[in-house]
C-alpha positions in Angstrom: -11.9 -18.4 1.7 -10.3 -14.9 1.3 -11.4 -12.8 -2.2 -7.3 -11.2 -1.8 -5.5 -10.8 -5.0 -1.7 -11.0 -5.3 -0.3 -7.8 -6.1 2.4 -7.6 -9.6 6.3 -7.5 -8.4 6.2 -4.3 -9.9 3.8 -2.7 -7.7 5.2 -4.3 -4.4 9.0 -3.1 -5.7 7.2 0.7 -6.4 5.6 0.7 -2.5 9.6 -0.5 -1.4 11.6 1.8 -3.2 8.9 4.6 -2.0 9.3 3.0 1.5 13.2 2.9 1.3 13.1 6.1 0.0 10.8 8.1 2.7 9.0 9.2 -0.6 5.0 10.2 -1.0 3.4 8.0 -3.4 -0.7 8.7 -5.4 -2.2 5.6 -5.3 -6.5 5.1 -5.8 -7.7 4.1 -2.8 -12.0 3.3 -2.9 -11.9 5.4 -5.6 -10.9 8.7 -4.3 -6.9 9.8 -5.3 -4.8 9.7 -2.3 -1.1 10.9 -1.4 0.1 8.2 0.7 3.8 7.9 2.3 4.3 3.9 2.4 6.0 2.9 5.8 5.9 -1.0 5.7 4.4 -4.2 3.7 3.3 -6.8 6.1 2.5 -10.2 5.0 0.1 -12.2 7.4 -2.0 -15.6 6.6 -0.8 -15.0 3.0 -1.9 -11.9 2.1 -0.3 -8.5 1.9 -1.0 -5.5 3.8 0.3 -1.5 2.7 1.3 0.3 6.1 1.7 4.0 5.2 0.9 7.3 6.4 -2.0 9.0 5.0 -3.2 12.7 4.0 -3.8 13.3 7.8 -0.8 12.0 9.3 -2.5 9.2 10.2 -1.1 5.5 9.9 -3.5 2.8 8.2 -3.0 -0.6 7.2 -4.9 -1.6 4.4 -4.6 -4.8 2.3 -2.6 -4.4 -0.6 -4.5 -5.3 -3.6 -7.8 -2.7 -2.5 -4.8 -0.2 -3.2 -4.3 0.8 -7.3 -1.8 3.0 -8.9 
């Protein structure tokens, strides 16, 4: 059994207006304060996944609730 917690509507409607918007977002991320730019939310087996960009240019997929405003 998965430990994932639904995120609130209000985050999910902050990572897609940042997403419709092409905007950066600072979101905690293990602890550390992070600019992300959110691309995508993907939904698979019932949980939620952030796609976005990182600091390095990178893209990551990370489960939504281990990110925190």
């Amino acid at each position: 059994m998965s430990d994932y917690q639904r995120i609130s509507c209000e985050n999910h409607s902050i990572y897609e207006l940042a997403i419709m918007r092409n905007q950066s977002i600072e979101v905690t991320i293990d602890g550390k304060l992070k600019t992300i730019q959110p691309k995508d939310i993907a939904t698979k087996l019932g949980e939620e996944f952030l796609v976005f960009i990182d600091e390095h240019g990178e893209r990551q997929t990370l489960r939504a609730d281990k990110v925190a405003f």
